[in-house]
C-alpha positions, -999 to +999 in steps of 0.1 A: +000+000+000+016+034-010+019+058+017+010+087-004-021+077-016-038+074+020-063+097+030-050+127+052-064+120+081-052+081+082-016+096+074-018+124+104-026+098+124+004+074+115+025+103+117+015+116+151+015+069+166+050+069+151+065+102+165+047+092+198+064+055+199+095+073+187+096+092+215+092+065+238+119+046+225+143+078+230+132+083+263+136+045+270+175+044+255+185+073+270+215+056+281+225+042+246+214+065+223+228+095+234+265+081+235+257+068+197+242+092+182+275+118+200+299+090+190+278+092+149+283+128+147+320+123+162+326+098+135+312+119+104+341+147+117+371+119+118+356+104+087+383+126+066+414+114+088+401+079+091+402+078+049+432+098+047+452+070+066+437+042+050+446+060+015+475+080+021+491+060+041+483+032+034+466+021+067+447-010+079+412+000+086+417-011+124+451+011+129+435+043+111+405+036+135+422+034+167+447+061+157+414+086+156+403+072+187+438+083+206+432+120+184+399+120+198+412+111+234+442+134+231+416+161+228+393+152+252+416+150+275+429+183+271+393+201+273+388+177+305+423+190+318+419+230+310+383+227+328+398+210+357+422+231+362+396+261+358+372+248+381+403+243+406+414+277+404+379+289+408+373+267+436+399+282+455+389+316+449+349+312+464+360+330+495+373+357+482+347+361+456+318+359+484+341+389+501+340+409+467+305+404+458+293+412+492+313+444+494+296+456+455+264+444+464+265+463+494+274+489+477+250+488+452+223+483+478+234+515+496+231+536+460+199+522+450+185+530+484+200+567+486+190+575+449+157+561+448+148+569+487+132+532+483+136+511+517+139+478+503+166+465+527+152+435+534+148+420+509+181+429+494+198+416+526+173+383+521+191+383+479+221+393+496+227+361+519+206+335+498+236+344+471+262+346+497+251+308+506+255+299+471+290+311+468+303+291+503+285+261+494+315+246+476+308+215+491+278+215+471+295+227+438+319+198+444+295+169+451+273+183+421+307+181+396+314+143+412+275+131+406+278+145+370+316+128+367+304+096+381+273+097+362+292+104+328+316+080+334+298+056+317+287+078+289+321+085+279+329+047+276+299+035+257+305+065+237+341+056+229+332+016+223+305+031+199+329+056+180+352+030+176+326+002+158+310+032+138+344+042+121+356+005+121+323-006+104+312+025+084+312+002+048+292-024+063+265-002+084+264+022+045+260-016+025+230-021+046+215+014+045+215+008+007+207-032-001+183-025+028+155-004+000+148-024-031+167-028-063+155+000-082+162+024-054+196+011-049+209+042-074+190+068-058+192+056-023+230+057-024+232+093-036+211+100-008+235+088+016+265+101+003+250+136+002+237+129+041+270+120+043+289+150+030+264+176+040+267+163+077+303+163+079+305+199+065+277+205+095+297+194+123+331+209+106+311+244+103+294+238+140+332+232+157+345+259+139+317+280+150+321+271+185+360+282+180+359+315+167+332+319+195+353+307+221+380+332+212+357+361+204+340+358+237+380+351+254+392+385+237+363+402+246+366+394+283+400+397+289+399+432+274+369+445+300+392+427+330+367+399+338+384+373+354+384+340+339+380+347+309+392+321+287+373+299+309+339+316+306+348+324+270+354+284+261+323+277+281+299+305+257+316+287+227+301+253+236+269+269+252+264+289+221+256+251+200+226+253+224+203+282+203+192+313+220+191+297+254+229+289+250+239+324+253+218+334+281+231+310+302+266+321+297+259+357+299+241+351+330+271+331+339+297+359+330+280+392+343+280+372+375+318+367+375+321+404+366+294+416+389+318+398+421+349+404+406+347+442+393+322+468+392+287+468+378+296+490+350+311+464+340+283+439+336+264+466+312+300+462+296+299+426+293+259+426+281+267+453+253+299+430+244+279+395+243+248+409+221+276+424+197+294+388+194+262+372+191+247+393+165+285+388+145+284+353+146+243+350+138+250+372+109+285+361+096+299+331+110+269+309+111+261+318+075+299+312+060+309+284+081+275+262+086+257+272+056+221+280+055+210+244+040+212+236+078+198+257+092+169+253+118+144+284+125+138+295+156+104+279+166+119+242+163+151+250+177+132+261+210+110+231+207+143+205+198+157+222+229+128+216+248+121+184+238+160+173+242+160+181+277+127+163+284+142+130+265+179+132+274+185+157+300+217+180+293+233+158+268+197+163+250+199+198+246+234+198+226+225+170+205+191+178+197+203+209+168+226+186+151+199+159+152+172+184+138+195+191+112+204+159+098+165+154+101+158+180+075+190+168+054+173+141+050+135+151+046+148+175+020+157+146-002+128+121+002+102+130-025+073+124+003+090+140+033+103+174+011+074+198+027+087+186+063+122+198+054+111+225+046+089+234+079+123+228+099+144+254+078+139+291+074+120+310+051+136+304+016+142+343-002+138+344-037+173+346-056+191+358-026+222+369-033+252+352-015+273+379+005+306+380+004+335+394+025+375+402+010+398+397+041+427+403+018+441+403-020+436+368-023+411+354+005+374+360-001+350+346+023+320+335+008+286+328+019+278+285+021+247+270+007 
């Protein structure tokens, strides 16, 4: 029975059973989806170095495999290091943070109260200590940062185990995607893949990239206003910033907090005026020339995929779900039946748009992806 040729209420309702059991299966493999579908979208980025071994070099499949996997590891261990390191450092300095904040607030709360001839002391003194409890609890912060160590512990090795038998078996799982569909479709089904293929790769390429020139936009930035730990906070906005819209907040939240305890209150307007300006850059030029608009998801299922993430998989649901929307609508957009749906994730197509275009030199042009 074709699919297409059902009436449109016996489809809707198909759709709406199968995104339903869907979800139920998500939420039931928490556990083991999450660490594949990371490890998949690790394995599309390595995909390059893995062939370049095995072609170049001349590289048995299982050496090129494993020698990603110590790349991989090299790098994860130096992100796990640098935030260790950070979290040390800013361990150590909770006292005199809860000293510095107390002393602006205070201040602030006198200003407010002389300017505005408003007698809200008590509840500032109730802000006051409820925030200076949060900054002595470090032995809070520390047993939250062991649950989600000892909780991730064994999301890092499934994901690992995973990464390995994706790269190691890429050919085999790709035969069976295409001798899976019938004969006929063998031709079209394979194109299908590869371009899933490619276009992902180039998706997670453009997404690390993104969260790099973030990361040292956000750094610069920092440093230059005198907020301390500012690499630190600046790494952190480059990974938050994968999360849409919500990313950001968190991590200006995060940073005009630091600057509010560490400096003066000017400086958090500083900060604010500073983060919109970086996030209005990279929505309007990196996004565009390193991620490519093909991918990209509007705002109204973003919110939702975020949403929807965190119900499923918690934290590790709210960075995967973009890059899982994404490859969704890659996909839809090449299905004759599912083409509409691709459409409803991406953003309003402009007629013959032209493609902008930035000359960083004499020979470099930077130029808008599709």
């Amino acid at each position: 029975m074709n699919f297409l040729k059902l009436p449109f209420l016996v489809k809707l309702t198909l759709v709406v059973i199968s995104i339903i059991g869907l979800g139920y299966l998500l939420a039931l493999g928490q556990s083991i989806l999450a660490p594949f579908f990371l490890a998949f979208l690790m394995a599309m980025l390595f995909l390059p170095i893995a062939n370049l071994m095995e072609t170049k070099l001349r590289f048995p499949r299982t050496v090129s495999t494993m020698a990603s996997v110590m790349i991989m590891l090299t790098i994860l261990t130096g992100l796990i290091y640098f935030f260790g390191s950070q979290l040390s450092s800013f361990s150590k300095d909770l006292p005199h943070l809860r000293m510095q904040f107390n002393t602006v607030f205070n201040s602030l709360q006198n200003w407010v109260s002389d300017t505005f001839h408003v007698k809200i002391d008590e509840q500032l003194d109730y802000i006051n200590q409820g925030l200076s409890k949060l900054l002595s609890s470090s032995g809070v912060i520390l047993g939250f940062t062991f649950g989600i160590f000892s909780t991730g512990l064994g999301f890092i090795v499934f994901f690992i185990l995973f990464f390995i038998f994706i790269l190691n078996y890429r050919r085999i799982l790709n035969n069976f995607i295409v001798t899976v569909f019938n004969e006929k479709h063998k031709a079209s089904v394979q194109e299908v893949v590869n371009e899933v293929r490619v276009m992902t790769k180039k998706y997670i390429i453009g997404l690390c990239l993104q969260v790099f020139i973030v990361s040292i936009l956000t750094s610069i930035l920092l440093t230059i206003l005198g907020v301390k730990y500012a690499i630190l906070l600046g790494v952190l906005t480059g990974l938050l910033n994968v999360i849409p819209y919500l990313g950001v907040c968190i991590s200006l939240l995060i940073s005009c907090f630091i600057a509010f305890a560490t400096s003066t209150p000017s400086t958090c307007i500083y900060v604010l005026i500073g983060y919109v300006a970086v996030h209005i850059v990279d929505g309007n030029i990196i996004l565009p020339f390193v991620v490519g608009s093909k991918v990209k998801i509007n705002a109204l299922f973003s919110f939702l995929g975020i949403l929807l993430g965190e119900h499923l998989w918690g934290i590790a649901g709210m960075f995967l779900c973009i890059p899982a929307i994404a490859i969704i609508k890659i996909i839809f957009e090449r299905v004759d039946g599912l083409k509409p749906w691709g459409k409803l994730l991406g953003e309003e197509e402009k007629p013959h748009k032209k493609k902008k275009s930035y000359k960083i030199s004499k020979n470099i042009t930077l130029k808008e992806m599709d």
